[in-house]
VOKOLKOL-715498 format. One line per field, with one value per residue (C-alpha): x, y, z. Coordinates in steps of 0.25 Angstrom, whole numbers, plus 5000, padded with zeros to 4 digits. Layout:
residues N
u	[X|...]
v	[Y|...]
w	[Z|...]
***
This chain:
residues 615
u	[5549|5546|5540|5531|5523|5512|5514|5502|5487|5476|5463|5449|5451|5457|5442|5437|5448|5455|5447|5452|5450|5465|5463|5462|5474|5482|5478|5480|5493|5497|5490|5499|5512|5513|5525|5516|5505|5501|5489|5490|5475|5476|5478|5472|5476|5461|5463|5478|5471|5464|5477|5485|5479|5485|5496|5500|5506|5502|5503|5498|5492|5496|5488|5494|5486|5494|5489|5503|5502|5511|5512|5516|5521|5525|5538|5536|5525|5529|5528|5512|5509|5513|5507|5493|5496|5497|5484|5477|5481|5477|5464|5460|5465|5455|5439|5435|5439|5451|5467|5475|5490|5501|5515|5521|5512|5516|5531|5531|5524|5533|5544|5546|5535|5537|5531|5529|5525|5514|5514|5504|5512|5526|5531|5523|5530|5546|5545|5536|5544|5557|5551|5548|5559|5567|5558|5556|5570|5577|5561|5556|5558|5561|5564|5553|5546|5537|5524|5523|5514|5510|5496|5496|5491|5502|5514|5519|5534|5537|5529|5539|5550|5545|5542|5556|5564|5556|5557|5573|5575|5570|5576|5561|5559|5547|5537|5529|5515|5502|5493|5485|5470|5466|5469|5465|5463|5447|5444|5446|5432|5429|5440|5435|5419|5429|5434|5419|5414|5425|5424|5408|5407|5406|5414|5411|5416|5427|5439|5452|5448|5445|5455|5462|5466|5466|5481|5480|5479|5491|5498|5509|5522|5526|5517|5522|5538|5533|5528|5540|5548|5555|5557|5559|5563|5549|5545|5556|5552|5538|5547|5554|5541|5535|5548|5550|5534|5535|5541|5527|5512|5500|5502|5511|5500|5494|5483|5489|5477|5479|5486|5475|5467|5478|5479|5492|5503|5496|5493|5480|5478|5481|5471|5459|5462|5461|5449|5441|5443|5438|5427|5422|5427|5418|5404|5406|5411|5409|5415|5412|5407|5415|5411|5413|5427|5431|5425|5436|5447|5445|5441|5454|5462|5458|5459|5474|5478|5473|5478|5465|5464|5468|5455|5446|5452|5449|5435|5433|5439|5428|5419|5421|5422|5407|5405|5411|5400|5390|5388|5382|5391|5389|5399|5391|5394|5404|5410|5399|5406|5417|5416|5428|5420|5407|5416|5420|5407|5411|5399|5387|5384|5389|5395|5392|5378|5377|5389|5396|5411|5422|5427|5416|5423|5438|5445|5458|5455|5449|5458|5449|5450|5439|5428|5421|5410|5404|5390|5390|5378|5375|5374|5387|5395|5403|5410|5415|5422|5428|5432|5440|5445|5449|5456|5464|5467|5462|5476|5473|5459|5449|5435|5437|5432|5423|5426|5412|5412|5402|5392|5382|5373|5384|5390|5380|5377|5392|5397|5384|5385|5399|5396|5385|5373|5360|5355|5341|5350|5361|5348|5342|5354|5357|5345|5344|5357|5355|5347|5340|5346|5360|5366|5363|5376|5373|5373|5360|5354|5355|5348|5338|5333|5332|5345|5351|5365|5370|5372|5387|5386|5378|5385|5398|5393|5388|5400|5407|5396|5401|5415|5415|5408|5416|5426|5427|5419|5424|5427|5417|5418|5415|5404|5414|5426|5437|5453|5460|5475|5487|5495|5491|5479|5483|5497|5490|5479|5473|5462|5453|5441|5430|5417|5410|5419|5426|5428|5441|5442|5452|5452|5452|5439|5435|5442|5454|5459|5454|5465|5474|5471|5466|5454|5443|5432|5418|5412|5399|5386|5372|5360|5353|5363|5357|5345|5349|5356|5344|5336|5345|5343|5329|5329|5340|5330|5316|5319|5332|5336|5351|5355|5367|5368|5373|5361|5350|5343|5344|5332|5318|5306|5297|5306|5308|5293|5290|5302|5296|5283|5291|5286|5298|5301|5306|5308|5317|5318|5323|5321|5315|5302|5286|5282|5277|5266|5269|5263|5275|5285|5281|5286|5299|5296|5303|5296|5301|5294|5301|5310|5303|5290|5285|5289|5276|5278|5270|5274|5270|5279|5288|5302|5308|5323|5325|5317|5329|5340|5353|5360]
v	[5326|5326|5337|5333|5343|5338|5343|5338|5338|5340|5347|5346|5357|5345|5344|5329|5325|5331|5330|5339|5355|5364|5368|5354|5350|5361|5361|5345|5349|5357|5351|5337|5346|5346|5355|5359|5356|5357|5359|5351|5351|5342|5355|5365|5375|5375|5373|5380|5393|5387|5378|5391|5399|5390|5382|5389|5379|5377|5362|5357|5341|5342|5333|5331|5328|5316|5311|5315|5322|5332|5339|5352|5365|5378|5386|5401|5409|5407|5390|5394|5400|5390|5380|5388|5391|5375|5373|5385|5378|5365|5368|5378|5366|5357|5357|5362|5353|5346|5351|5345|5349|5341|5339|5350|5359|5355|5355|5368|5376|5367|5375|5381|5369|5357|5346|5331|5321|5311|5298|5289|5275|5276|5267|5276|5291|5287|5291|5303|5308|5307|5314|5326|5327|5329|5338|5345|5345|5359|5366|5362|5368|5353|5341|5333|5325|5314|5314|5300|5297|5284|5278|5269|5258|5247|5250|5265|5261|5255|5265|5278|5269|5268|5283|5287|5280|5284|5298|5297|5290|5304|5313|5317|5313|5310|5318|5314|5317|5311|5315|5321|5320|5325|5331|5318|5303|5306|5313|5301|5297|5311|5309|5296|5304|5315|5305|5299|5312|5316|5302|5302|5289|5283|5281|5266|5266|5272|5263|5264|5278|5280|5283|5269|5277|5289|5292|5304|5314|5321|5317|5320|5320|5309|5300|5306|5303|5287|5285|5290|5284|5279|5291|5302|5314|5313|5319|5330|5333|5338|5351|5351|5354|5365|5373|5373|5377|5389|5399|5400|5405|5408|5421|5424|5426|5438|5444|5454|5461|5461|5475|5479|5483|5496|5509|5509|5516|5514|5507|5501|5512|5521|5516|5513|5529|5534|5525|5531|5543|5541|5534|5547|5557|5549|5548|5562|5571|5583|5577|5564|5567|5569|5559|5548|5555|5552|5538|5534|5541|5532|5520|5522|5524|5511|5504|5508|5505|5490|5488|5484|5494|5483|5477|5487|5491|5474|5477|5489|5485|5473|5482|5490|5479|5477|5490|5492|5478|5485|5475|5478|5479|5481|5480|5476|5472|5480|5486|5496|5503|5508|5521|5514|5504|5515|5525|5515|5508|5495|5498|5507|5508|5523|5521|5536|5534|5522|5526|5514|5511|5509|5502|5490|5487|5486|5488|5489|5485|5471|5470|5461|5464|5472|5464|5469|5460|5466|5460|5458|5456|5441|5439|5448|5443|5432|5444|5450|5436|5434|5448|5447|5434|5440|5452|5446|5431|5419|5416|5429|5429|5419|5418|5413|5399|5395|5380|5373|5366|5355|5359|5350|5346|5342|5338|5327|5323|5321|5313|5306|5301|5298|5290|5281|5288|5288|5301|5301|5302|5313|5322|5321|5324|5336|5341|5345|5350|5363|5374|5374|5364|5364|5367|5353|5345|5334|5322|5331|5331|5317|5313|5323|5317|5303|5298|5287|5293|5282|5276|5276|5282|5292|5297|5297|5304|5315|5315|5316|5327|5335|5335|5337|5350|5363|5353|5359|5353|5360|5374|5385|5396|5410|5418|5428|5431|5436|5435|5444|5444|5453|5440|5425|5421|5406|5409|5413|5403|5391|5395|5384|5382|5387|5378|5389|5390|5402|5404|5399|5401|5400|5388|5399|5404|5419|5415|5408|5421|5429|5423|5425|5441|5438|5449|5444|5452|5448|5447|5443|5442|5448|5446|5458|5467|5460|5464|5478|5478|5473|5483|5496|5492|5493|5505|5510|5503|5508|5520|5528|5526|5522|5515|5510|5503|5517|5525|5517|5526|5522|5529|5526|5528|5522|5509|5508|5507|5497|5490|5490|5486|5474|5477|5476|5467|5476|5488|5497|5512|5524|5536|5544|5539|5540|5531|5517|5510|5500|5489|5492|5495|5480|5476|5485|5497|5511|5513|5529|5540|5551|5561|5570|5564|5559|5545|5534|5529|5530|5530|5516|5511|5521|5510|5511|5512|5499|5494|5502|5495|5500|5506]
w	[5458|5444|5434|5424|5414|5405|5393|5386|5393|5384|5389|5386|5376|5367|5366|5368|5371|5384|5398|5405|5407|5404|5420|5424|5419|5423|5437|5437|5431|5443|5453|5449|5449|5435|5429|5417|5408|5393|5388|5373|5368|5354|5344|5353|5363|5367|5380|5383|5386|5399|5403|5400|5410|5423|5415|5404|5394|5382|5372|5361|5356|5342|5332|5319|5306|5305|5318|5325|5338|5346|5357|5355|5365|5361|5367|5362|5357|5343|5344|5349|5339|5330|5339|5338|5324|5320|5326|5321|5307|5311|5318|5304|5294|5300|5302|5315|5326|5318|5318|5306|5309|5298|5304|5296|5302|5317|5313|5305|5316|5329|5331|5347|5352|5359|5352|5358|5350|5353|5349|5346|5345|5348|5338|5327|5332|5327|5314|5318|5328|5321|5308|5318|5328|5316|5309|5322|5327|5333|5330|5343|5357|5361|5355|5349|5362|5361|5372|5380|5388|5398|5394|5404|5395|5398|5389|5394|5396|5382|5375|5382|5380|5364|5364|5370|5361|5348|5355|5357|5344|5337|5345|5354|5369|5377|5384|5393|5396|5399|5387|5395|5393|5407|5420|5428|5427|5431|5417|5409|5407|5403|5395|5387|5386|5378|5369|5368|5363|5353|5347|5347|5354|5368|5380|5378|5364|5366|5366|5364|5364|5377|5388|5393|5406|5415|5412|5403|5414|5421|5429|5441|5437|5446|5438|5426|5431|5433|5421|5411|5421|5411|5402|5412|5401|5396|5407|5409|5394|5399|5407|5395|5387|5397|5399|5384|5382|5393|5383|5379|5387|5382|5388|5376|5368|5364|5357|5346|5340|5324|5316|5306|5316|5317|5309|5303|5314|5325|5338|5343|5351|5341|5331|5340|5344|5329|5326|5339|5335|5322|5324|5333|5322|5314|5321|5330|5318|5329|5341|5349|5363|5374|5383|5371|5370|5383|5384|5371|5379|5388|5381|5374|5385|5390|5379|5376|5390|5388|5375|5369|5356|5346|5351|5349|5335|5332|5335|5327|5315|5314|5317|5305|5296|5300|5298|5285|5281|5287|5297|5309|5323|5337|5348|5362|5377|5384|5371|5372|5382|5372|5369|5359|5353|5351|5344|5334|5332|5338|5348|5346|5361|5367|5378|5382|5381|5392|5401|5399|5404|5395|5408|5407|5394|5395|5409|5412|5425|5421|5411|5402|5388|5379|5373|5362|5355|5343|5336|5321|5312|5314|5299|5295|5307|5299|5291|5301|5306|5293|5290|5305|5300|5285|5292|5301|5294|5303|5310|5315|5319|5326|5333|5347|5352|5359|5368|5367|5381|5387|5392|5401|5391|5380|5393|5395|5381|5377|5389|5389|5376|5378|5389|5382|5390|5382|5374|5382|5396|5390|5381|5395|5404|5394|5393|5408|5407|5401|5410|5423|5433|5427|5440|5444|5439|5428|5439|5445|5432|5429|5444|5441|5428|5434|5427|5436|5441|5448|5433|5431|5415|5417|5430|5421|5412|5421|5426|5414|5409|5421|5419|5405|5406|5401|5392|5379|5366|5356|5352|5346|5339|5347|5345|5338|5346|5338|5339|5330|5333|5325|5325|5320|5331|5325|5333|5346|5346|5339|5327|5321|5312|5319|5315|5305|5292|5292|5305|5313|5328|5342|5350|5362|5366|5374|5387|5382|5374|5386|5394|5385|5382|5370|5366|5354|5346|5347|5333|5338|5328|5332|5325|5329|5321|5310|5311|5314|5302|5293|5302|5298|5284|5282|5289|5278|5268|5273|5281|5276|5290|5292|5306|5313|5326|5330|5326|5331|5338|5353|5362|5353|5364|5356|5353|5368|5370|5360|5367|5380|5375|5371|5356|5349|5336|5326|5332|5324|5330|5319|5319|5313|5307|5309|5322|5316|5322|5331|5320|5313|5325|5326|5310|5313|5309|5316|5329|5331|5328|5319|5326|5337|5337|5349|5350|5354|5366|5379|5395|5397|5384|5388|5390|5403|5405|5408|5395|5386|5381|5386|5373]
***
């Protein structure tokens, strides 16, 4: 018997490049009796999250500004950091997309890692190797390794026997692996479309780029054991590797939320307590209702027995920087069943008023954490992003990613292209791809607009469309998803430019920092508050009539007539002032009569219950 771990599998979060899901190689990694695998993505930890959630390592594909490569695997919690940290800085020095990392970076930031070299030529890594054995010497949790692999291209022997003794002669030995590309020898032709696409050309034009063989996948570690035959240490190198990566788990991380958000002297609790209360001393000067007082007892309960508080304290100290700017806010979705979030503005919906369940909101039992998404002015949003980003520093604070995947148009266009098809087959293929009849598969498609399937490209590129559904594309920027940590966020995770300028963002999107208890804030933008906002200002202009979201009025008979009448542009109900004619309801004009005049309104306009908006 002999154990083997593969130490380096990229996924397909190496994005045009790795064929393969994280899952896929992991369970191919266990089902081939595998004593490990690492997920090492080409400076990323995209894809660690997915692989960490059945194998728990975690690696790194190092690429060097100078072209040198490394494989890279932390031992501790304090090597991650710097690992996430060397990437944050390569991933922001460089345009979106690109990662410039100098060797002085890597080697000031490589204490506590395993680190593996790759060679390109082995005659060209000597001077290399023996430059950073010494400079790396007594740093590392091992000795400087060098990755070798077996291409199968004719000449696997001499090249290990050339790597060992350029490895010996400075001091590093070998480590094997087999440069994984993907999880088994039939992904090799989706493998050569990946590289098509990321080059912009053709299968047929591919060359000495494409794959020569199906070797890079895993393999068993019987396989393994024949080809290093020669060079058995290799092998036992790859144990060597995980036992000394096992001192560290993404379950180490955690998400600290930052200090400012804290009165001096005291706790979360304690400060989200004091600021309750002071928001109701402040809008009920002679007492808050009783009810509402017992709803924040038990909201606050609650909320200190999970621990969320520094969450809540997050959300309310953006909310009054919008507020301070005059900038129009509303918290929405199940935040409106806070009587926490209503008493300090963060939503304007009472949930005493509708009966809502604080319970349908955060739950002990379900043990999901809060989520509260509040809406900004569309146009004023962006100055609420940089006045988080200003607070807190950006190695503190990102917006969370969003992985663009393939769907089955771009599916079908991609591959096809790839593959040499014609525009008129792939515009027609993708055309009838999107809406009704997607439940047909893309073979069912093709039949059904007359397309020839018994013609061997196109039933490969179907095929190909298929199974490249889901793969990553390239990563996005969320819709307005904040992490804010009390620590550095670039020693928990990798930040990196985002496409608008200004902005920088995780590799991690929603789900990935779900798994890992990580909580964000919803800064989401909403053009109606702009109108509202224009709207309350004319009425400050025209009328002498001051409005909030808080004050609309919220019962107008006459504005739920005209709405059921489905006569509604430009309705703006205030009260008080003299009825208006419906001609100028129409333009916008106030639509209520004055207080305690009758309003207009008749049985058969009268609005049902079912016509009134809830809230």
């Amino acid at each position: 018997m002999v154990a083997y771990a593969e130490a380096a599998a990229r996924t397909n979060f190496s994005l045009l490049d790795g064929a393969s899901h994280p899952a896929e190689l992991v369970t191919t990694a266990a089902a081939l009796g595998l004593a490990g695998i690492g997920i090492a993505d080409t400076n990323s930890l995209a894809g660690v999250v997915r692989a960490h959630v059945a194998a728990r390592e975690v690696g790194i594909r190092l690429v060097l500004r100078d072209g040198a490569e490394y494989l890279a695997w932390p031992t501790d919690r304090a090597a991650y950091g710097r690992l996430t940290r060397l990437l944050s800085l390569g991933r922001t020095d460089a345009p979106k997309g690109g990662c410039h990392i100098t060797r002085e970076q890597m080697l000031e930031h490589a204490p506590g890692w395993v680190l593996a070299a790759v060679p390109g030529r082995a005659e060209d890594l000597g001077a290399r190797l023996r430059a950073d054995a010494a400079a790396l010497r007594g740093r590392l949790a091992l000795p400087l390794l060098v990755a070798a692999t077996c291409t199968a291209r004719g000449h696997d022997r001499h090249r290990l026997d050339t790597l060992a003794r350029v490895a010996g002669a400075a001091g590093a030995e070998l480590l094997a692996t087999n440069d994984v590309r993907y999880h088994a020898p039939g992904r090799r032709p989706l493998a050569d479309v990946l590289t098509a696409i990321r080059l912009g050309t053709t299968v047929d034009a591919l060359g000495y780029a494409a794959e020569p063989n199906a070797e890079r996948c895993l393999k068993p570690p019987a396989e393994m054991a024949r080809l290093f035959e020669a060079h058995p240490q290799a092998l036992a190198n790859t144990l060597r590797v995980f036992e000394a990566a096992a001192g560290f788990s993404l379950d180490q991380l955690r998400h600290e939320y930052p200090d400012e958000i804290l009165e001096p002297g005291r706790t979360p609790q304690e400060t989200l307590v004091s600021r309750v209360a002071a928001a109701v001393r402040e809008r009920w000067p002679e007492g808050a209702p009783d009810d509402l007082r017992r709803r924040l007892r038990h909201d606050l309960r609650l909320i200190a027995e999970l621990g969320y508080a520094p969450y809540f304290l997050t959300v309310d100290e953006v909310v009054r920087f919008a507020r301070q700017r005059g900038i129009l806010c509303q918290g929405r979705g199940s935040a409106a069943n806070s009587a926490v979030c209503y008493v300090l503005g963060i939503t304007a919906v009472d949930p005493e008023k509708h009966d809502l369940l604080f319970e349908r909101f955060v739950s002990a039992s379900r043990n999901e954490p809060p989520d509260i998404d509040v809406d900004f002015e569309h146009e004023r949003r962006e100055e609420v992003i940089q006045h988080v980003y200003e607070r807190y520093g950006r190695d503190r604070a990102a917006i969370v990613g969003t992985v663009i995947r393939f769907r089955a148009r771009s599916a079908v266009r991609e591959v096809g292209k790839a593959l040499g098809l014609s525009e008129d087959i792939t515009g027609r293929l993708a055309a009838v791809t999107w809406g009704a009849g997607r439940e047909r598969d893309l073979a069912g498609i093709a039949a059904a607009e007359g397309l020839d399937p018994a013609d061997r490209r196109l039933a490969l590129a179907v095929e190909l469309a298929e199974e490249i559904q889901d793969f990553p594309r390239h990563l996005a920027t969320h819709v307005g998803g904040f992490v804010i940590t009390r620590g550095p966020l670039v020693e928990v995770a990798v930040v990196t430019n985002a496409a608008m300028p200004g902005r920088t963002v995780l590799e991690w999107d929603k789900d990935d920092i779900d798994v890992l208890g990580m909580m964000k804030v919803d800064l989401l933008a909403l053009g109606m508050l702009s109108c509202l906002r224009r709207g309350f200002a004319l009425l400050r202009q025209h009328r002498g009539i001051s409005l909030d979201l808080a004050a609309v009025p919220r019962d107008c008979p006459e504005t739920y007539a005209m709405l059921h009448r489905a006569d509604r542009p430009g309705i703006a109900c205030c009260r008080p002032s003299p009825p208006a004619t419906r001609q100028a309801r129409r333009g916008g004009d106030r639509c209520c009569p004055p207080a305690g005049a009758p309003a207009r309104s008749s049985p058969s306009a009268a609005p049902s219950p079912r016509s009134r908006p809830d809230g």
